[in-house]
C-alpha positions in Angstrom: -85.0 192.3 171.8 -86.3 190.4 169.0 -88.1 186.8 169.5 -88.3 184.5 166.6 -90.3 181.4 166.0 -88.6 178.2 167.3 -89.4 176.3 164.3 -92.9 175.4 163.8 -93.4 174.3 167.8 -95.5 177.8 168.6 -92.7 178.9 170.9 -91.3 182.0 170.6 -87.4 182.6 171.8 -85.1 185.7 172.6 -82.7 186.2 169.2 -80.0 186.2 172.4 -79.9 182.8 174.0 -77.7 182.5 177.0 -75.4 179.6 177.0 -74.1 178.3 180.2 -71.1 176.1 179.6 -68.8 177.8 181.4 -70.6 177.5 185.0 -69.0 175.1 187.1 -65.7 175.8 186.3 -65.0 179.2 184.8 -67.7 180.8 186.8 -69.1 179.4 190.3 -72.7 179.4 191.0 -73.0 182.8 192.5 -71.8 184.1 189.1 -74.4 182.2 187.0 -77.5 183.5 189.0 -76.0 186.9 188.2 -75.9 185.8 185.0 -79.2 184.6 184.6 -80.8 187.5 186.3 -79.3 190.3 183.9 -80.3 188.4 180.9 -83.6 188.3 181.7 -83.5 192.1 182.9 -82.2 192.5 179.2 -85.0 190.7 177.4 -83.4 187.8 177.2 -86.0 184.9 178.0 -83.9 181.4 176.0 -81.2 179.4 178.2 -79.5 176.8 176.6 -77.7 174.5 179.1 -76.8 170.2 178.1 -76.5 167.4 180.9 -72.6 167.7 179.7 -71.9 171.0 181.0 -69.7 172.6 181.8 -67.0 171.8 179.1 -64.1 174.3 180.2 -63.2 171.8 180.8 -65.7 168.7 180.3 -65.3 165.7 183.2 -66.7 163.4 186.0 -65.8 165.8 188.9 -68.7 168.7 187.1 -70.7 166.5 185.3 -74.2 168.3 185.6 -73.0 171.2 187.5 -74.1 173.8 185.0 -77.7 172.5 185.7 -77.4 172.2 189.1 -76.8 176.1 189.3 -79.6 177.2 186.9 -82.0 174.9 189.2 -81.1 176.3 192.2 -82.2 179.7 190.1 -84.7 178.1 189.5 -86.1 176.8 192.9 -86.7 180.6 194.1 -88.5 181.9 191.0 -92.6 181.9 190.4 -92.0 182.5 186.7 -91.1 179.4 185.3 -93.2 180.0 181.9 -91.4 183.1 181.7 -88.7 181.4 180.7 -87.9 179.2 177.6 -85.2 176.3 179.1 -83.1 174.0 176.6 -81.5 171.2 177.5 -79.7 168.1 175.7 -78.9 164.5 176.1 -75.6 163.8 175.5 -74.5 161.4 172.3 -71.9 158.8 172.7 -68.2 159.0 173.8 -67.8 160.0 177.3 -67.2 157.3 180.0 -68.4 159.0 182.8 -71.8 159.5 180.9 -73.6 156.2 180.4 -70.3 154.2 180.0 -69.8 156.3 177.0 -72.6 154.3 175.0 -74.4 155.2 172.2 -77.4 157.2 172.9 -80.9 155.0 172.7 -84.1 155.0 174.0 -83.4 153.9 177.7 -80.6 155.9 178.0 -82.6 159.8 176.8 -85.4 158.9 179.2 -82.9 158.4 182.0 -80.9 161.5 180.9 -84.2 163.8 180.9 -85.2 162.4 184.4 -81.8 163.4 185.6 -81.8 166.7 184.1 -85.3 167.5 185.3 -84.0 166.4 189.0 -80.8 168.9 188.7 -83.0 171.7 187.0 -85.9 171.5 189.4 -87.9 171.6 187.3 -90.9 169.5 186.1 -89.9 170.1 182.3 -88.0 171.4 179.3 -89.0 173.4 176.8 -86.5 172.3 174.4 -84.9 168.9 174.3 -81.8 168.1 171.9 -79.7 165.2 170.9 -76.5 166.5 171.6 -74.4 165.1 168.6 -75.3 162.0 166.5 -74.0 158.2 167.7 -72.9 158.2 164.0 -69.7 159.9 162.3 -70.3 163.3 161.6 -68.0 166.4 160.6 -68.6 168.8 163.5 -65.9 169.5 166.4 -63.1 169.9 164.3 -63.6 166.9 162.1 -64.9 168.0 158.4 -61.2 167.5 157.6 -61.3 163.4 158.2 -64.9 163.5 158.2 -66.6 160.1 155.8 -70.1 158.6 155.8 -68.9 155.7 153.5 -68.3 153.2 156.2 -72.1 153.4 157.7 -74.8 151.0 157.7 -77.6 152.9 156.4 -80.7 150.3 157.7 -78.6 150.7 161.5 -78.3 154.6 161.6 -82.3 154.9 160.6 -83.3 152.2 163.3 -81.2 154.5 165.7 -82.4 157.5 164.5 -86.0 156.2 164.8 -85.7 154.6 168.5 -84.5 158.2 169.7 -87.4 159.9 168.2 -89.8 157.4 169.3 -88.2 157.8 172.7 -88.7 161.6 172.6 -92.3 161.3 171.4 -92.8 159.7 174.8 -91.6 162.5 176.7 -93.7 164.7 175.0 -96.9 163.2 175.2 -96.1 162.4 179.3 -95.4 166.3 179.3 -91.7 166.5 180.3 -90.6 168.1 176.9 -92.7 170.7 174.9 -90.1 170.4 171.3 -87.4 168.7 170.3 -84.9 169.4 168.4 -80.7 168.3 166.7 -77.3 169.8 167.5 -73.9 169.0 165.1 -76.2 167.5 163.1 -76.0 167.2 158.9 -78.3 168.1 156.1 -78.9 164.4 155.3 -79.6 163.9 159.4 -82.2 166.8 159.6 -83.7 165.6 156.5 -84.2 161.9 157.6 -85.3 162.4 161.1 -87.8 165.0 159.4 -89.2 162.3 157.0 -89.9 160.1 160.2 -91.4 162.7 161.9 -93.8 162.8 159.0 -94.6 159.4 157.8 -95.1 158.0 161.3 -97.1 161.1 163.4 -94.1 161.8 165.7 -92.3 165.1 167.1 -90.8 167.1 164.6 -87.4 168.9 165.1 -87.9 172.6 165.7 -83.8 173.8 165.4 -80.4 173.0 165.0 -78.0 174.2 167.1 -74.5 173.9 165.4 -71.6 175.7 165.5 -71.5 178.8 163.5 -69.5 182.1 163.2 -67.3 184.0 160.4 -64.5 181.4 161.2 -66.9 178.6 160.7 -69.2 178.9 157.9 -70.3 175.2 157.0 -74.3 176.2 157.7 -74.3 178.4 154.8 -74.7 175.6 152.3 -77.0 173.2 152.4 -77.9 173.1 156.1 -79.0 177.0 154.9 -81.7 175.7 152.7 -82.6 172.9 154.8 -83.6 175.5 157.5 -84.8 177.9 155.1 -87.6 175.4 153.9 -88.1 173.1 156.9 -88.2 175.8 159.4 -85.6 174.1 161.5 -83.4 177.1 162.5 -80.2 177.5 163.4 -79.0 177.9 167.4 -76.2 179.2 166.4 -73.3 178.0 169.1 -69.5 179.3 169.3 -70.8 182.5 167.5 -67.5 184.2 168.6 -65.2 181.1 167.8 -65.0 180.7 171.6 -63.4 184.4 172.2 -61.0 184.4 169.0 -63.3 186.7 167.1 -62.7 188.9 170.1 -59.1 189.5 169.0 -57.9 189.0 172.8 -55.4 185.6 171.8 -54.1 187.6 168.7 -49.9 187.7 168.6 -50.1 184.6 171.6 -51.9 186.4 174.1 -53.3 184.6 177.1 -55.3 186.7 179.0 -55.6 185.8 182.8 -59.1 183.6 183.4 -59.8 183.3 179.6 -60.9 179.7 178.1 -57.6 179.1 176.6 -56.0 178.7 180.5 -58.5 176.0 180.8 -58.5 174.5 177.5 -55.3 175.6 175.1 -56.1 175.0 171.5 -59.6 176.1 172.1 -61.0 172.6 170.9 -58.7 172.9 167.7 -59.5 176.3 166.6 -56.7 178.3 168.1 -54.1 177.4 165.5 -51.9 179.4 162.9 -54.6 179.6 160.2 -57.0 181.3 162.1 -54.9 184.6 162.5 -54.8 186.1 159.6 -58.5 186.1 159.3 -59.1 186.8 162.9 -56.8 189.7 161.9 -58.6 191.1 159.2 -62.2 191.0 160.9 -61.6 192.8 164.5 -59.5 195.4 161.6 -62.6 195.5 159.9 -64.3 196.3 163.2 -61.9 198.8 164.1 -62.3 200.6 160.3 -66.3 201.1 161.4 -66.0 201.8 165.1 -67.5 198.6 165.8 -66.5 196.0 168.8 -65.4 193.0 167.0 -67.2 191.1 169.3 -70.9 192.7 168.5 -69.9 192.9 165.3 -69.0 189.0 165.2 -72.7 188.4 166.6 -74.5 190.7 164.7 -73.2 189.1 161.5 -74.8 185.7 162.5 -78.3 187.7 163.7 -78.5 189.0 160.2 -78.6 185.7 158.9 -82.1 184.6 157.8 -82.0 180.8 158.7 -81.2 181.9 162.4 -83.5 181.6 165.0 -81.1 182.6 168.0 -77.6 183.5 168.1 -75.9 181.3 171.8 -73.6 183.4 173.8 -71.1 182.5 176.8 -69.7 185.0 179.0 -67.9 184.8 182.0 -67.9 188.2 183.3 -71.1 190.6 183.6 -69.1 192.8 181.4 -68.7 190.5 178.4 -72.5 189.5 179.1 -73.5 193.4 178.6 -71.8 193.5 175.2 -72.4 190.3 173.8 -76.4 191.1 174.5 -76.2 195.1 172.7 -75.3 193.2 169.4 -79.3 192.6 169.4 -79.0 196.5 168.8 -76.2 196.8 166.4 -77.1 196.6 162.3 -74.4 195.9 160.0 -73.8 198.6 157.5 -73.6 197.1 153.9 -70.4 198.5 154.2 -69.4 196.4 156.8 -71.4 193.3 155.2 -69.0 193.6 152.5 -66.0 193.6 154.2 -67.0 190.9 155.6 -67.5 188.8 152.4 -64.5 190.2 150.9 -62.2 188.5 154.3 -64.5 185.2 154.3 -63.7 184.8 150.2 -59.8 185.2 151.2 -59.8 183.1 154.3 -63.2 180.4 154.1 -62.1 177.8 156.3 -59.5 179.3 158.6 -60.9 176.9 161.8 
């Protein structure tokens, strides 16, 4: 296993993060600890969990679940530096999560003090705003996305209070780096600039969606990360199990996301098959798994810092963590660039 900078912060993370955002509905909490335990067995030492999770589906009823189970994991170890933990506060639109109000000063303490509570633990090693209380193109919305309607002075007064709220939970030792998720180049940029001109936490990583589906980071969130040293955490690296090839023709196999959630948040839709197609034939045409092959792709990518994977069975775990093994041929490389240039924005 290879362990990459987390931006300039002088922590060092697994290029395999386990994600968690299935546990609490897709996978109880016996499940997880198994989880958790063969990860680390494997080298992995980065979990990534949010105070959202799970989201298969999102809702009141498991609101927090996810952490509950990785602190009960966490209550009967004596290796808690061992182990880098990432958490996030969630942005605004969910009525069961601070009335669904923007996020703000008040409101990220709170959440971190809750999140410490379910983790049992006295802190986090990573802390990120979930998604910005502004408009913003990720989940499916680069087609509608527009920033024309913001008030500029407003968004910087917001984006200011939140990292003057994180500053304080680093300096009282509950957070040791901060960082953005479905953020934009524009956001990283400004939040950077604060960070700068008024002696504050700097962001260490993005963690934004990213996979051969879903290519948006390659422009300029790319050099952004390139010459901030904000890299990516790169989320949904298998286009939540279509880069598998398991939904191809209208398959819906038994337990998988798309019995819990059935458009897959927007991606499973008719444009997607073609390329989905053409990629796990790509696979097959190398003896590669499409799904390694899917992560590897986004570990060979220089502005990544660690590629997020879900799994709900130990099985999927196994082969999601060997792509840390797997090289792509330039063979394969160019296959790859040959489908992207045919289908860019399939999702």
């Amino acid at each position: 296993m290879k362990y990459n900078p987390l931006g300039r912060s002088g922590i060092r993370v697994s290029e395999i993060c386990l994600g968690t955002m299935t546990w609490g509905s897709q996978n109880d909490e016996r499940e997880a600890h198994a989880q958790l335990d063969h990860a680390l067995d494997h080298g992995v030492n980065f979990i990534d969990t949010a105070e959202l999770y799970p989201t298969t589906p999102a809702g009141a009823k498991t609101y927090g679940d996810t952490e509950r189970f990785i602190g009960s994991w966490l209550a009967g170890r004596s290796d808690r530096e061992r182990i880098v933990l990432a958490s996030k506060v969630a942005g605004p639109g969910r009525d069961y999560i601070r009335d669904g109000a923007p996020a703000s000063r008040a409101g990220t303490i709170a959440a971190l003090d809750a999140s410490l509570s379910r983790l049992r633990t006295d802190y986090v090693d990573l802390y990120q705003l979930h998604w910005p209380n502004r408009s913003h193109y990720h989940f499916r919305r680069s087609w509608t996305y527009t920033p024309f309607t913001q008030d500029r002075r407003k968004v910087e007064d917001e984006l200011l209070e939140l990292l003057e709220a994180l500053d304080e939970l680093v300096k009282a030792g509950k957070v040791r780096a901060v960082g953005l998720s479905n953020e934009t180049a524009w956001g990283v940029m400004r939040f950077l600039r604060h960070s700068e001109e008024k002696g504050l936490p700097r962001m260490a990583s993005i963690q934004n969606e990213y996979n051969l589906l879903y290519r948006t980071f390659d422009l300029d969130l790319a050099e952004v990360a390139h010459q901030e040293d904000v890299g990516l955490l790169a989320y949904s690296p298998l286009a939540v199990g279509l880069l598998t090839g398991k939904y191809l023709d209208g398959r819906l196999p038994p337990g998988s996301r798309r019995n819990y959630n059935a458009d897959l948040g927007g991606r499973y839709q008719p444009h997607q098959e073609p390329a989905v197609r053409a990629y796990v034939a790509l696979a097959a045409e190398h003896g590669l798994d499409p799904a390694q092959m899917a992560l590897a792709f986004c570990l060979s990518r220089s502005f990544t810092t660690s590629v997020i994977i879900g799994a709900t069975s130990l099985d999927q775990l196994a082969t999601d963590i060997g792509a840390a093994d797997l090289t792509l041929s330039p063979e394969v490389l160019e296959g790859i660039a040959r489908i992207h240039r045919l289908y860019p924005a399939p999702i």
